[in-house]
C-alpha positions, -999 to +999 in steps of 0.1 A: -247-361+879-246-348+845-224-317+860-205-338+881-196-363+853-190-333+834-165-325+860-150-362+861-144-361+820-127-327+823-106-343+852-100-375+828-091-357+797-067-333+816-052-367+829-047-380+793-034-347+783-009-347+803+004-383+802+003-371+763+023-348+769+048-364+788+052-390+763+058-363+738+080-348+757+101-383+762+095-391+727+110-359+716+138-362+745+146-395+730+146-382+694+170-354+707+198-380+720+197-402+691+200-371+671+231-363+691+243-398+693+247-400+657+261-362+654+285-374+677+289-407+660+293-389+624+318-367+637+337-394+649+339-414+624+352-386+600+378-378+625+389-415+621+384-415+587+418-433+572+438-414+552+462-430+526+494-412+515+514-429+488+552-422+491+575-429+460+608-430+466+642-444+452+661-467+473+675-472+497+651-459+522+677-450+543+689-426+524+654-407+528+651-416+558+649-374+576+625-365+547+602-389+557+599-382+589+596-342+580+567-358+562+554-372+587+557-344+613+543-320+588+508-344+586+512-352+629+508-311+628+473-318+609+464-349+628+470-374+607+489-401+630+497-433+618+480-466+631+451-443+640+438-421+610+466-429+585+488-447+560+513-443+546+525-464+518+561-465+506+574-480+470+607-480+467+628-483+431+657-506+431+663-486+395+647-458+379+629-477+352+604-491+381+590-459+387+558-458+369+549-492+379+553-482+420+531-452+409+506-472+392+507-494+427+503-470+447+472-457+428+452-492+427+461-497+465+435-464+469+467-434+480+450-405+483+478-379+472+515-393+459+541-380+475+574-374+452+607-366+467+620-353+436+615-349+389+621-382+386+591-396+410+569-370+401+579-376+362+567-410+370+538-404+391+526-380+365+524-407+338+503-428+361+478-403+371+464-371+362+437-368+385+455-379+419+475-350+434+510-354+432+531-336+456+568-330+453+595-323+485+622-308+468+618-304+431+647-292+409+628-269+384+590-279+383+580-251+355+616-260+336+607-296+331+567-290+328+556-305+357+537-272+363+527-247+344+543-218+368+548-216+402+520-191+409+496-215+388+508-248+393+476-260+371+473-302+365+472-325+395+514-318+407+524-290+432+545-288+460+578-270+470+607-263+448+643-261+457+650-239+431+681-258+416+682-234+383+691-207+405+709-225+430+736-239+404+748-204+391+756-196+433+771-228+437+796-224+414+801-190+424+810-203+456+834-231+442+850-200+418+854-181+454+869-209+468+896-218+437+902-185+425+929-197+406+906-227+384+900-225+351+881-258+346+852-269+369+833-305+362+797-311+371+784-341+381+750-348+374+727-377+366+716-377+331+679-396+335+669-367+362+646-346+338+655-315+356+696-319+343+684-306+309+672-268+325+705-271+354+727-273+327+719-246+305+715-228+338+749-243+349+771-232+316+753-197+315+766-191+351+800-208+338+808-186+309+800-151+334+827-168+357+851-171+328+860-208+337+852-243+315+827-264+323+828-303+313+795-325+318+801-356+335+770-378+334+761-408+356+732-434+354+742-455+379+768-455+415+784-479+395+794-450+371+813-431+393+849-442+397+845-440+360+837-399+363+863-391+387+890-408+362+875-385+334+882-357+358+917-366+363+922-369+323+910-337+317+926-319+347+893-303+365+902-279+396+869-290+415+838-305+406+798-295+419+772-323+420+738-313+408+711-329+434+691-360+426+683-388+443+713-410+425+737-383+441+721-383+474+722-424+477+755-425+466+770-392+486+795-413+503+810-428+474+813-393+465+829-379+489+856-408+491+861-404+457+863-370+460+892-371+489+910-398+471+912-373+436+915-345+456+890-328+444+872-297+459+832-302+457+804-279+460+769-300+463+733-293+456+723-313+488+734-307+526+734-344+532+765-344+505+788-327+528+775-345+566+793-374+544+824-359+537+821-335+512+837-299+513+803-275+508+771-273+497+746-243+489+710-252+489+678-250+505+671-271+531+651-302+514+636-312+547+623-277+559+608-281+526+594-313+527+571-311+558+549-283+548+538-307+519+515-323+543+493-293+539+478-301+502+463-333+522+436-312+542+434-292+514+424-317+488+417-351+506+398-368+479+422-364+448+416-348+416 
């Protein structure tokens, strides 16, 4: 009996064994899927993590109407859609002066990175923040103006893409000279709150005096300025005119170009947009080729700072 019972708690304790086991081995299964679960669940939920993209702009919105939607191709090309893992946020100026306080806005509402179309957003933007990237679409002369400290080094909180504009001027007028061989006296047209007029212009009368031809400033701080500039350009007999690029000259291209036509006065713009409404040429970059890769410093820096 003593053998046999022996035999029977062998037989027992084999029995428990193995129901230990397979509750081990449930109990580890079950650990295992919750493990996953929530992998799965983390992962997901940082895939729909919301992004928010602050976008300061000058109105009307219009105006910036393709650059946006670069924008917003460039950050589709990362995954960012909107309604699903993204905002974006739009201020837009009615005048220059409310700048900084969109900025400030768009900080406290929680944006991410601040998108700047051109020196005068990411002047403002700049003032409001120096830990939250700010990224600029098309900026004149970021080193000129000190909005970075080179291009290879941008250094601060700002980078983005550059358009180049202290180069581009000297061609432009090249190209105007090409076109009016004849002119002795070329006007520019530029809008004296854009921080990046002060480099353009030296840039601009440097390129003048190798041309051999006059240059006279004709500052704007407002469309309503205009009419005003074209008459100074018929009182001091200009041959043709170029229009450094800013948003001012961009929102009010069409008053330009009529202007322009009703003077007749050959143009040369900074902006492409400028002659699709009725100006004679342009020679520039292409501001929304060089917006959409902008979307990049996003994945790059998601958090700020």
């Amino acid at each position: 009996m003593r053998a046999a019972y022996s035999s029977g708690s062998a037989f027992v304790g084999a029995r428990v064994r193995q129901a230990r086991t397979r509750v081990l081995r449930s109990v580890l299964a079950a650990t295992s899927l919750m493990l996953t679960v929530a992998t799965v669940e983390g992962v997901a939920q940082e895939r729909t993590k919301i992004a928010r993209v602050g976008y300061l702009g000058q109105a009307p919105a219009a105006s910036f109407a393709p650059r946006v939607d670069a924008l917003r191709a460039g950050l589709l090309d990362l995954g960012y859609i909107e309604g699903r893992n993204l905002i974006l946020d739009f201020r837009w100026a009615d005048e220059r002066a409310q700048l900084p306080q969109l900025a400030e806005e768009l900080i406290r509402a929680g944006s991410e990175v601040i998108f700047a179309p051109s020196s005068a957003e990411t002047a403002a933007a700049l003032v409001a923040t120096n830990t939250v990237p700010v990224v600029f679409g098309a900026h004149a002369d970021p080193v000129g103006v000190k909005h970075v400290r080179s291009l290879a080094e941008p250094g601060g909180n700002a980078t983005g893409m550059t358009m180049l504009l202290t180069d581009m001027v000297a061609k432009q007028l090249e190209v105007l000279k090409e076109a009016l061989p004849t002119a002795k006296r070329f006007g520019v047209l530029y809008a004296s709150a854009a921080p990046s007029h002060v480099p353009a212009l030296a840039a601009a009368e440097s390129a003048a005096r190798q041309l051999g031809v006059e240059l006279e400033r004709l500052p704007v701080q407002a469309q309503s300025d205009l009419e005003r500039a074209f008459a100074d350009m018929a009182l001091r007999r200009i041959d043709g005119f170029m229009v450094l690029a800013t948003p001012l000259t961009l929102n009010g291209r069409n008053l330009i170009s009529n202007l322009a036509i009703k003077h007749g006065l050959p143009s040369v713009f900074g902006a492409k947009d400028n002659v699709l409404a009725g100006g004679l040429m342009s020679y520039a970059p292409d501001a929304h080729a060089l917006t959409r890769p902008c979307s990049v410093v996003y994945r790059q820096n998601p958090k700020g700072g």
